[in-house]
N, C-alpha and C positions, 0 to 999 in steps of 0.2 A: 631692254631698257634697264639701264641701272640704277637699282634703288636707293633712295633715299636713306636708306636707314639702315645699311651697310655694304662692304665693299667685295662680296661675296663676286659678285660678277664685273665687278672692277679689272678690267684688261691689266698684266701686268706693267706693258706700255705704256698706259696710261697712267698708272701710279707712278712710272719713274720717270716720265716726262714732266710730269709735277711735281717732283721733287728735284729734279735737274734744273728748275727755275730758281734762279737764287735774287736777291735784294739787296743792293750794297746800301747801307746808310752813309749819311755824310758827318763828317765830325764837326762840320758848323751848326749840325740838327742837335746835337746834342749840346749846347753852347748855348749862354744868355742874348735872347735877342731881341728884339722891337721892331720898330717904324721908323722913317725917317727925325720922329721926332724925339723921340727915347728909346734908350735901352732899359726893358723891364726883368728886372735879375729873377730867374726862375730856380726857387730853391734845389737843391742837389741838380745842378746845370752844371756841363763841365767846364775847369778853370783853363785845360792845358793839354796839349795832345796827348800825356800818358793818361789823364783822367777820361780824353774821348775813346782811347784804346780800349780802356777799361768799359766803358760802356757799350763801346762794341761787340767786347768779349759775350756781354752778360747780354746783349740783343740775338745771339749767334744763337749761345748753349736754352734761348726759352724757345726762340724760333725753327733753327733747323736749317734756315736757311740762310744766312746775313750773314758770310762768312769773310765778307774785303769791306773795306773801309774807305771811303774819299774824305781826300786830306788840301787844304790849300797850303800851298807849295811856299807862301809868303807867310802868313801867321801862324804857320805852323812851325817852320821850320829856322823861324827867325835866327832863335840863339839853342838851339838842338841840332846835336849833328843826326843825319839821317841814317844813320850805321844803329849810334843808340836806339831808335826808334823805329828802326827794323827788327832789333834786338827784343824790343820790351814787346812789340804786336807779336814776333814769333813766340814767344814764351807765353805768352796771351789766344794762341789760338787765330790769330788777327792776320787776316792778309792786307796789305795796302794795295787796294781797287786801281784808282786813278788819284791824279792830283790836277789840283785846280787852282792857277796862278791867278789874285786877284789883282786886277790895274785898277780896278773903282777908285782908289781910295787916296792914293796919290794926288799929291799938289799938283805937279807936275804934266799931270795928265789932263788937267782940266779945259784943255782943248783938245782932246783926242790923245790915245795913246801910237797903235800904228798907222793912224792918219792926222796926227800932228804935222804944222806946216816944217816944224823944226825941224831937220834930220836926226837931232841928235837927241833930243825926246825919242823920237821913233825906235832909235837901235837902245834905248833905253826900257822901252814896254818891251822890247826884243828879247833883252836879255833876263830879265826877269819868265819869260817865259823858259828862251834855253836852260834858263837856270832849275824850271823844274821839269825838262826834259833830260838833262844831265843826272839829275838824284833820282830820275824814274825807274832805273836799274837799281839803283844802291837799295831802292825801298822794294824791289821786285814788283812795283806796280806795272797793270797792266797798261796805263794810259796816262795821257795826258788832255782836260779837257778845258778849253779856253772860250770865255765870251769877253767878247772886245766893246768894253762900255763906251760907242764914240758915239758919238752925233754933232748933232748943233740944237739951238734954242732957238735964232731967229733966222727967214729967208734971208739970202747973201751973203749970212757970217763966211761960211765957204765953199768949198768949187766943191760937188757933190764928185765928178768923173778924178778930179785928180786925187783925192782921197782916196776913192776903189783902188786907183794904181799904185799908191802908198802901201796900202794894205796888202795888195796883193803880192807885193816884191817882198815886204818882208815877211809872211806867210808862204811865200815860196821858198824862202833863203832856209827858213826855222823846218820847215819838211823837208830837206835835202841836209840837215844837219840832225833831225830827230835817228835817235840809235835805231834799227832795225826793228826790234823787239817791243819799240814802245809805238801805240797807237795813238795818232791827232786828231781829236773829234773840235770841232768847229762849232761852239753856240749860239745863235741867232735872238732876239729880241726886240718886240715890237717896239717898245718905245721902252725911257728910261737909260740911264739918266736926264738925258736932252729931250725935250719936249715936241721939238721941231721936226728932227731925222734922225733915225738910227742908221748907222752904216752898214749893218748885216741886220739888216729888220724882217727876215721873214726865211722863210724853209728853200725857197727858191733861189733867192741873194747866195745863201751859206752852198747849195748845189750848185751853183756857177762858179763861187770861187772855189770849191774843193776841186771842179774839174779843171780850171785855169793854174791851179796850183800843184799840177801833176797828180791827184787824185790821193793825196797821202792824207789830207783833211777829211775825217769823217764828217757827215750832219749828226750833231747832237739837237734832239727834240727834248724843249722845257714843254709841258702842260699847259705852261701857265703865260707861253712868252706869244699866245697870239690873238689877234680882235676877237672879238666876241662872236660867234657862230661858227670860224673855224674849223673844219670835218677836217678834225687831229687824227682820226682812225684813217681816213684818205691820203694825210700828210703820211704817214708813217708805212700804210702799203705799197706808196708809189716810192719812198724813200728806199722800201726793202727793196725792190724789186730793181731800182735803177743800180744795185751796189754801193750806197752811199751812204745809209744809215750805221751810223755806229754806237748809239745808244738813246737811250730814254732818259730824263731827269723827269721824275715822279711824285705829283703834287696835285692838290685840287684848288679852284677858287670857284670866289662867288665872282668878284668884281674885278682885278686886275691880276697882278701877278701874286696871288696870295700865302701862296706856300702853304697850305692848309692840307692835313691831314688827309691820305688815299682816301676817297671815295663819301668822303664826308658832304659833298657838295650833286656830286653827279657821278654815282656807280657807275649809270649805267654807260655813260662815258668812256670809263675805263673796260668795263666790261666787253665796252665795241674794239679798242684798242689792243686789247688783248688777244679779241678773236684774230685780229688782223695777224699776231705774232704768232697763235698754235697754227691758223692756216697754213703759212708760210713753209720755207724749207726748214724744217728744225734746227739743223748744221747752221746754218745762217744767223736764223732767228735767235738759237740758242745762245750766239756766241755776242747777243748785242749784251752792252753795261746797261743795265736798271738800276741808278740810282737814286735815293730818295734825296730829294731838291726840297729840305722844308725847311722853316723855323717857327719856332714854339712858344708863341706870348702866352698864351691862355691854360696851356697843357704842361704837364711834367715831360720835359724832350726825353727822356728813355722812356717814359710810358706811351707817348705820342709815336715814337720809333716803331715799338712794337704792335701798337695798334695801329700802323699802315701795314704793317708788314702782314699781319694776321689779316685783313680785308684784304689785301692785294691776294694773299694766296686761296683765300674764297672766291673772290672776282675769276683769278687764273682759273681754278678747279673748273670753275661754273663755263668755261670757254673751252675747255679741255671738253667738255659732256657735249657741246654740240652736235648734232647729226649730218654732217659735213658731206656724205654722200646722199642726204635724203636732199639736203640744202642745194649741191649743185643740179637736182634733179628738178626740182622748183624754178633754180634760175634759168634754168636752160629752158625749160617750158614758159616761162613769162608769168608763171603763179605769184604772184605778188603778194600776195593775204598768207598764201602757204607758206613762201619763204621767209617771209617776215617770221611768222608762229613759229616753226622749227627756230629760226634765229633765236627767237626771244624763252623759247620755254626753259632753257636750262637756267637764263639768270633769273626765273622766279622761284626757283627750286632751293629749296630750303637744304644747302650740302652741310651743313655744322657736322651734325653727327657723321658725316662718312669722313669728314677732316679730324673730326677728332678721334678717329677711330684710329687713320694713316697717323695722327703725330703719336700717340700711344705706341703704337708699332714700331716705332722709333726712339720709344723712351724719351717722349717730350710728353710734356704736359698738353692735355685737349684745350686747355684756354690759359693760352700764355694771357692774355691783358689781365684775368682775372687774378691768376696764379702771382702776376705780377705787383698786383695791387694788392693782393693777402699776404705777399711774402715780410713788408716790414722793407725791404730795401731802398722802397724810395725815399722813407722816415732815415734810414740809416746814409743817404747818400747827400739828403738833406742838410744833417749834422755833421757829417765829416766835413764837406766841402763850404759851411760857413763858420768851421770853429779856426 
């Protein structure tokens, strides 16, 4: 059994499977944000993608592991060329992750972007997405990840079956013109913006069209994009296992899509999620994007950054210590009480110190949140960024 209170009998494997887990933040998590009904300005929030870099940078060097960045492919790249901005993250330490093309926002779109009745709306969401498939290389990102905000409001507005075909034709055209090198993860969501139907509303929808779309569309899994009860750890194994999981967007809620801080709401949640990921083929598993999917009204967003990142890597740790052969020994026998306990003892286990033990070892600080809040930089990013 490995102790609590150092990492003496810590498998080496073990420790470097835990540090082979990395956490991309998003550059919108760092950026002033709100509710549908304001935007509430979060002092020292970043204004501009060099200032999301830069706070990337400084999530990386407390953490250890948040080493790529997701970037949306439209506000970010508006009036920047992406040569600069590959330029300023390498000199920063900064990889660009994935990019994320937003159609939300658009006039134009307000009745569906690739299942608009128009054709010429349609090769319009199109190109905004090629568009950030094109600079997917320039920025050396590894992906590209897309949720298609369509629906309707009221029964009858429109034909539900000729939509899927809209979709899927141009979803098919954008995979067969995506470069080699760049990955297409596919986003799903229960509801929002349309009240009525979402057109990729669930994990099953998004796995029928990636396989209709010659299989180049990953499933991208949000936390946050499904009804209430949910078994996301189920979503996510049956996802690994069919080949079609391409990443996680990582977030908690109470009530809907809330975007609220890792584990703030239901560890142990995550905690199950995770198991599902060490279980798995590592190669596989290892190669899914973990991105953090959040925004930060109430929180300083780089402090809120790094205190997901610090509970995500105690959640993982705590999944990592499982007894995975005592476990399948249990299941196999029908021990139910047993397998449960074995499941559950590692996430009551108090790992602080054997984490802070592994980031020391590393030349990181044992409590980046803390470190981060004594250092004076939030005060300093505060003033910079409202003078």
């Amino acid at each position: 059994m490995l102790s609590d209170q150092s990492s003496v009998d810590a498998p080496a494997e073990l420790k470097a499977r835990f540090w082979e887990r990395s956490f991309e933040s998003s550059g919108w998590g760092y950026a002033a944000t709100g509710s549908r009904f304001n935007v509430f300005p979060s002092p020292g929030a970043a204004r501009n993608v060099f200032e999301r870099i830069d706070d990337a940078a400084e999530v990386n060097v407390r953490t250890g592991v948040s080493p790529s960045l997701a970037l949306n492919s439209v506000a970010d790249f508006a009036i920047v060329d992406p040569a600069d901005v590959r330029a300023y993250a390498d000199a920063r330490g900064v990889r660009i992750g994935s990019l994320t093309p937003n159609l939300a926002r658009e006039q134009r779109f307000k009745f569906g972007s690739l299942t608009n009745s128009d054709p010429e709306i349609r090769k319009a969401a199109a190109s905004m997405i090629r568009r950030a498939l094109e600079i997917a290389p320039v920025l050396g990102a590894e992906g590209v990840t897309v949720w298609i905000p369509d629906g309707t409001h009221y029964p009858g507005q429109a034909d539900f079956v000729r939509r899927k075909h809209w979709l899927t034709e141009e979803l098919t055209e954008l995979a067969e013109a995506a470069p080699a090198e760049v990955r297409c993860l596919l986003e799903y969501k229960l509801f929002e913006p349309a009240p009525y139907h979402t057109d990729i509303a669930d994990w099953g929808m998004a796995a029928a069209i990636s396989r209709s779309t010659g299989g180049r569309w990953e499933v991208l899994v949000d936390l946050g994009h499904h009804a209430h009860g949910t078994n996301v750890e189920h979503v996510v194994a049956f996802l690994l296992d069919e080949g079609l999981l391409g990443g996680l967007h990582l977030n908690d809620r109470k009530s809907a899509d809330d975007d609220l801080t890792l584990g703030s709401i239901d560890p142990y949640a995550l905690f199950l999620i995770f198991h599902q990921l060490v279980s798995f083929d590592p190669e596989r598993a290892g190669a899914l994007l973990c991105t953090l999917d959040q925004h930060h009204t109430a929180k300083p967003p780089l402090l809120a950054t790094v205190q997901s990142i610090d509970f995500a890597q105690e959640l993982y740790l705590k999944a990592l210590l499982i007894d995975r052969e005592k476990l399948r020994e249990h299941q196999d026998a029908n021990r139910v009480v047993e397998a449960e306990r074995t499941l559950r003892a590692p996430f009551f286990r108090d790992v602080r110190l054997l984490l802070e033990e592994w980031r020391e070892e590393r030349g990181l600080h044992a409590d980046p949140v803390g470190a981060l809040l004594e250092s004076g930089l939030l005060e300093d990013r505060a003033q910079e960024r409202t003078s």
